[in-house]
Structure formats: structure tokens, C-alpha cells
Legacy VTK file of the C-alpha trace (Angstrom):
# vtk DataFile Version 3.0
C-alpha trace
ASCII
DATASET POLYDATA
POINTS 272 float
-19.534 21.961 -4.201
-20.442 18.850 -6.081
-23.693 17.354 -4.076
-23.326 13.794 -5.268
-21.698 11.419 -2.478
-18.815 9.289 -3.629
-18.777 5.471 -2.874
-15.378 4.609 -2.812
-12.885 5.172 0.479
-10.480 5.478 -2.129
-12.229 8.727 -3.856
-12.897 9.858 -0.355
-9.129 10.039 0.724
-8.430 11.827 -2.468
-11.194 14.364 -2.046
-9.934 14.656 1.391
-6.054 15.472 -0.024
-7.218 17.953 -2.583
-9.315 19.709 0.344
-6.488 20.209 2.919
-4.172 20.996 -0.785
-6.534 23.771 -1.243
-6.288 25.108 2.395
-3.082 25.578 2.005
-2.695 27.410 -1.337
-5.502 29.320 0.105
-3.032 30.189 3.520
-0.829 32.541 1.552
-3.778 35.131 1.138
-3.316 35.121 -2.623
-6.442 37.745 -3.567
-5.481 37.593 -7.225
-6.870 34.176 -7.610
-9.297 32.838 -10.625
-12.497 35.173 -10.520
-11.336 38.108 -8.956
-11.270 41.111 -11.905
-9.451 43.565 -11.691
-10.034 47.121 -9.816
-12.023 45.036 -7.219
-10.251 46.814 -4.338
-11.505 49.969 -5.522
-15.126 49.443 -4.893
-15.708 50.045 -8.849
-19.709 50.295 -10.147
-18.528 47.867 -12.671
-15.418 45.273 -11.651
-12.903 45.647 -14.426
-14.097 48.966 -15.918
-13.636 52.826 -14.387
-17.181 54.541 -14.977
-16.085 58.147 -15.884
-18.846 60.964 -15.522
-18.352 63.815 -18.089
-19.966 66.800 -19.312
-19.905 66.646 -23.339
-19.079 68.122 -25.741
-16.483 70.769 -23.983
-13.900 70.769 -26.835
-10.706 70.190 -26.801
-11.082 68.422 -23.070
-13.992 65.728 -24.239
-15.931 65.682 -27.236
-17.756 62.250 -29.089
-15.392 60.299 -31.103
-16.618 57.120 -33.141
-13.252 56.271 -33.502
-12.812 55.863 -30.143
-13.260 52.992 -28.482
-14.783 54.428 -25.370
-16.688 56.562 -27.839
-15.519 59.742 -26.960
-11.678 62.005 -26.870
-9.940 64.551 -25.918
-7.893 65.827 -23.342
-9.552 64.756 -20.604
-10.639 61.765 -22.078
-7.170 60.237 -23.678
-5.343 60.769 -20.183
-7.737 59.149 -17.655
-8.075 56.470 -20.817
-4.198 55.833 -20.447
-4.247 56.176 -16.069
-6.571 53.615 -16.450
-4.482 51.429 -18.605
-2.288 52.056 -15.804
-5.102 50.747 -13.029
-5.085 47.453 -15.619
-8.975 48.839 -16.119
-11.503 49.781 -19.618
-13.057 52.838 -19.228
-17.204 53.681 -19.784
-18.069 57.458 -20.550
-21.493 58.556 -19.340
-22.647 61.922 -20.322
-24.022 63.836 -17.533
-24.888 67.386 -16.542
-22.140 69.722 -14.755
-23.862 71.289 -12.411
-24.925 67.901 -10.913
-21.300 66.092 -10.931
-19.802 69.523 -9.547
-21.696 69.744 -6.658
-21.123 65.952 -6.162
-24.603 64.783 -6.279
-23.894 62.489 -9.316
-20.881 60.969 -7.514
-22.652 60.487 -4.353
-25.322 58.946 -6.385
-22.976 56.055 -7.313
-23.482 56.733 -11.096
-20.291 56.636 -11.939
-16.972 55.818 -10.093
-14.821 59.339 -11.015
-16.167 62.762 -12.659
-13.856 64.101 -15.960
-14.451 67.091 -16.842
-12.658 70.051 -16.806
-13.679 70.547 -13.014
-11.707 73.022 -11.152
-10.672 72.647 -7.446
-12.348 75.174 -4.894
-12.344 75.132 -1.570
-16.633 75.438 -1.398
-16.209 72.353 -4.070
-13.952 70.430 -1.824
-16.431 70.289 1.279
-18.815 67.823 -1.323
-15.931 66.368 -3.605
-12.571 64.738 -2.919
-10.253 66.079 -5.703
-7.103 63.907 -7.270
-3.875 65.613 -7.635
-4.185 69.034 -10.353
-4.044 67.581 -13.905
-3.951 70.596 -15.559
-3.915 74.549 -15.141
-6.450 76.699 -17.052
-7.058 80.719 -17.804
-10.614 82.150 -17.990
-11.034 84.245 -21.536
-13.729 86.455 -22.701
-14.840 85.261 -26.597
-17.052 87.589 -28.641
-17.402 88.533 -32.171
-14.530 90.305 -34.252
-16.756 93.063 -35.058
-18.588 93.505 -31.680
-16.612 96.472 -30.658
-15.968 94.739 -27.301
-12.775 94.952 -26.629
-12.125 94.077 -22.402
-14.489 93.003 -19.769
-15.005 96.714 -18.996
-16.859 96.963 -22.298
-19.932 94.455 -20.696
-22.395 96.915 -19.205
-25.491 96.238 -21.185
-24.531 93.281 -22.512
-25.469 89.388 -22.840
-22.860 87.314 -21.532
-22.863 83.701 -21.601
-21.705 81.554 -18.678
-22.090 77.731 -18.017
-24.264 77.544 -14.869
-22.093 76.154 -11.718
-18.895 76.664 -13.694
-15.799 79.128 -12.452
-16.044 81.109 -15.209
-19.530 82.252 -13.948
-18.371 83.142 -10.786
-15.475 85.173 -12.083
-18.009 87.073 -14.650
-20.445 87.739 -11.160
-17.580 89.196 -9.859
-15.946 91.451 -12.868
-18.458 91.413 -15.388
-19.882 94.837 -13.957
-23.296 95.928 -15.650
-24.107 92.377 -17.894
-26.739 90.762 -17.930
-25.566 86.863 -16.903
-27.410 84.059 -19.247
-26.793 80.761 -17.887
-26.315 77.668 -20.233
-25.929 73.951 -18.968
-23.095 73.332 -21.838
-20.394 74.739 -23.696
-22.844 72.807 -26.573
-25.896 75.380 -25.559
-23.152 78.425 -25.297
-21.341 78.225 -28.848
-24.769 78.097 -30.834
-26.257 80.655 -28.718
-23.153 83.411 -29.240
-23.518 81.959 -33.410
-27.335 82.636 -33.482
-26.827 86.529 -31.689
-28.696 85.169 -28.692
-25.564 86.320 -26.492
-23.189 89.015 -26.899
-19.917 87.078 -25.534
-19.062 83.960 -23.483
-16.696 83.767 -20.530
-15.179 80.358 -20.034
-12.346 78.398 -19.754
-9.456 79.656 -22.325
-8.761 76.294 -23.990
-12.470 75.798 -25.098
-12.866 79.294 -26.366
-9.692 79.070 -27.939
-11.192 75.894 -29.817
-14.043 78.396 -31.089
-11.535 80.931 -31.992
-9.849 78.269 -34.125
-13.374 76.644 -35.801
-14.663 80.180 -37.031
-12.695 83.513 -37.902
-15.808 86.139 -36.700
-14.922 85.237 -33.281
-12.302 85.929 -31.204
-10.734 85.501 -27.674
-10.179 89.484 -26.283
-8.949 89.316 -22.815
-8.101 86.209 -20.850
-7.953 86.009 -17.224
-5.211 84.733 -14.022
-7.158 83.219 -12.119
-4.689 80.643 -10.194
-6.911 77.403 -11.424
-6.037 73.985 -11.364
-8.524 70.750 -12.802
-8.744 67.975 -10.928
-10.059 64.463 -11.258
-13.665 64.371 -8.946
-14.673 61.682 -6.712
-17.256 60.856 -3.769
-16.410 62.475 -0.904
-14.606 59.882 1.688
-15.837 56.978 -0.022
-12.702 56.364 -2.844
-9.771 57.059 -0.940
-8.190 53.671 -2.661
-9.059 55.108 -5.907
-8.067 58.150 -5.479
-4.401 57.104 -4.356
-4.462 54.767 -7.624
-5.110 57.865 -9.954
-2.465 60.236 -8.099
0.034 57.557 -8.234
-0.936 56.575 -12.270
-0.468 60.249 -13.244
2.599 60.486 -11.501
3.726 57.935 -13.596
2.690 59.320 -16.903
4.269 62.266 -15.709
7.623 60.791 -15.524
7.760 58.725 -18.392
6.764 61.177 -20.752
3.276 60.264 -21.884
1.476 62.815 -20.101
3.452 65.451 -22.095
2.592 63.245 -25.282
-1.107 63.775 -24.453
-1.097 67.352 -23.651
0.928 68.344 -26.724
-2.045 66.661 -29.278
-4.268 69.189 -28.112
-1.970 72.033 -26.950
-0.030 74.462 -28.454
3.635 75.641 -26.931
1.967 78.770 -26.614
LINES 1 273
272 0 1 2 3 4 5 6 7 8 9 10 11 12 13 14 15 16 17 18 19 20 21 22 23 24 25 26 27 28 29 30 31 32 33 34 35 36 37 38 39 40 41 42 43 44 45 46 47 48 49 50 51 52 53 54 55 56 57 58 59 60 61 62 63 64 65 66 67 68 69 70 71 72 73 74 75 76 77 78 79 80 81 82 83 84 85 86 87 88 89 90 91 92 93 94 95 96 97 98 99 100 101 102 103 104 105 106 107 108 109 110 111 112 113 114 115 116 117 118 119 120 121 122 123 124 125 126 127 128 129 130 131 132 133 134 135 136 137 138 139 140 141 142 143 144 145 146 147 148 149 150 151 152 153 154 155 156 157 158 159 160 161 162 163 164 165 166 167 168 169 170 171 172 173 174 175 176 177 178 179 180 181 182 183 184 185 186 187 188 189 190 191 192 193 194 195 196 197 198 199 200 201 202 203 204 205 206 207 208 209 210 211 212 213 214 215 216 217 218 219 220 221 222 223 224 225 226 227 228 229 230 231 232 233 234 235 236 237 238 239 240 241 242 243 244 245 246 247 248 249 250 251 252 253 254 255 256 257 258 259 260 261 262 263 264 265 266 267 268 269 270 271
């Protein structure tokens, strides 16, 4: 308010006309006015931007990218880039560790408004996490080197296998991978150098990314892949982004129905 008095009746009247004016534009509860941003209803850590929490690089769902704008691609990446085009929102990527944003400590934390990142929906991840509608369903695969003589999961007793700690794939190869020794990395960046370097005698993981591996070098390839009835899903603080939540669903619905979901998913997968 402007402090200074005014020393005219005339200014006064006029002052008090604008006043009762604004009142009444003000009586239609407009809250789009001048200075609100958008995403404000969504109790964002930054008003006009989605903070996205991702473990990278996990190729082809989110790797760096210069190009980018956010600074980073990929599956994961381009779609919840385009949902929040949708929202009317930028997006900022923040690199963090899995095993933190799966157990929901990260998004509890308030670092970061949604986690992207390849997370699959469990029930025992559901009692810390609220999940968004599936995105996308996955296969586990078992990767190892074209001349390892491994041929099947049966073929692991003795072996080194490479999981990412906290991941599904680790608690499928607990379950199946009968006689191996379990090494536990925090990336698929730690897991692809250590399988290169002979540190680790195969890596089970997520099909897709091994598939990417597959693709980048010929001495390795994918031998068995596994049903396993999983589903990604978009990962948020549990009971505290219900709005946000509803926003997302609804956005990918969208892009669902117009088309440019598909458009996304065929860039970085094949028909087959």
C-alpha cells in the first residue's frame, strides 16, 4: 500500500472507488490473478517448475543430454517433459540415488516434487510411496558375455551376478538366481563397467537397459528374459501430492489418446 496520505477529498473519493472496484473483481474468487505461477495448487518445491528425482544414467529411460534443455533424455525423461507441458510447468532433473527415492526417503525429504525413474510398483513400495497410474511395462533379462558359456539362470551357481541394490531385478535374482554370489551396485553406471572390466560374471536387470548394452557392444548378450507382471510408475510422497498426482494420471491419459505417448515410446522402442 502506498504510505503517503493524499491531500485532496477529491483523490480520496477516487482512492475510495478504486478500493470498493477492487473488492469486487476480487468477489468472483479469480485465483489466476497477476502473481500467482503456475502449478501453485500443487504444493510444487519450486512454483512454475516440476522437480523430477532420477537415478542417471539408466539408458534408454534417462541418460544426460546437452541438447536437452532440462539437460537430460530419454524415455522417462521426454514423457514426464511433455505431461508437464501438459501441467503448463518446466521441468528440473536432480540426480539422486535409487535406493533412497525407492524407499521414499528422498520424496519425503521434499527434494524433489515426483521420482522418474524406472521405479516399479510393489505392494512393500506402496506402504512408503504413492504411485501414478503404470506408464510402462518391463521384463527382467539376464546379460552376460557371448562367450561365457552361460546360457539360463540355471547356469549361475558359482557365479558373480550383478544387481542394482533396492531394485526388482535383485529381488527376482534372490529368489531364482540359485548358487550366485549377489554383488550389489548403486547404478546401472557402476553395473555396465563392472560386467566390461570381468569384475561380474552377468547382470540381471530390467530388459530395456540390458537390451541398450546388447545394442552398444556385440560380446554381450541378453540370454533369458523374465515375466515378471511389472508395471513403472511415476513416485510421489506418500499422502502429501494427491493434487499432483491426479494432474499426472489425467496428463498421461491425455497423451495417451492423442497419440503422443505412442510417439515417445516408439523413439526408444522397437515393435518387437
Amino acid at each position: 500500500m502506498n504510505s503517503r496520505p493524499l491531500l485532496l477529498g477529491a483523490a480520496t473519493a477516487a482512492a475510495a472507488v478504486l478500493v470498493l472496484t477492487g473488492c469486487a473483481s476480487g468477489s468472483g474468487g479469480d485465483a489466476g490473478g497477476e502473481g500467482s505461477e503456475a502449478g501453485d495448487e500443487y504444493g510444487l518445491v519450486t512454483p512454475g517448475t516440476l522437480t523430477v528425482c532420477s537415478d542417471v544414467p539408466y539408458p534408454p529411460f534417462e541418460v544426460e543430454d546437452a541438447s536437452s534443455e532440462s539437460g537430460y533424455s530419454g524415455f522417462d525423461i521426454d514423457l514426464i517433459t511433455a505431461i508437464a507441458e501438459q501441467l503448463e510447468l518446466t521441468i528440473e532433473v536432480q540426480d539422486v540415488n535409487f535406493d533412497a527415492l525407492q524407499s521414499g526417503t528422498t520424496l519425503v525429504a521434499g527434494q524433489c516434487d515426483i521420482g522418474v525413474s524406472a521405479m516399479t510398483i510393489t505392494e512393500e513400495r506402496k506402504a512408503n510411496i504413492d504411485f501414478s497410474d503404470p506408464y510402462y511395462d518391463s521384463l527382467q533379462s539376464l546379460l552376460v558375455r557371448t562367450d561365457s558359456g552361460i546360457e539360463s539362470i540355471d547356469d549361475l551357481d558359482g557365479k558373480k551376478v550383478g544387481v542394482q541394490q533396492g531394485t526388482t531385478g535383485e529381488s527376482y535374482a534372490k529368489a531364482n538366481a540359485k548358487g550366485a554370489e549377489l554383488v550389489q551396485y548403486t547404478s546401472d553406471g557402476e553395473l555396465w563397467p563392472a560386467i566390461q572390466a570381468g569384475q561380474i560374471d552377468a547382470i540381471l536387470q530390467d530388459q530395456p537397459v540390458n537390451l541398450e548394452h546388447e545394442k552398444a557392444d556385440k560380446a554381450y548378450k541378453i540370454v533369458e528374459t523374465y515375466e515378471t507382471d511389472e508395471s513403472y510408475g511415476f513416485a510421489f510422497a506418500k499422502g502429501e501430492k494427491d493434487e499432483l498426482r491426479e494432474a499426472v494420471n489425467d496428463a498421461l491419459a491425455e497423451l495417451r489418446d492423442s497419440g503422443e505417448y505412442q510417439t515417445i515410446y516408439d523413439t526408444y522402442f522397437t515393435a518387437e
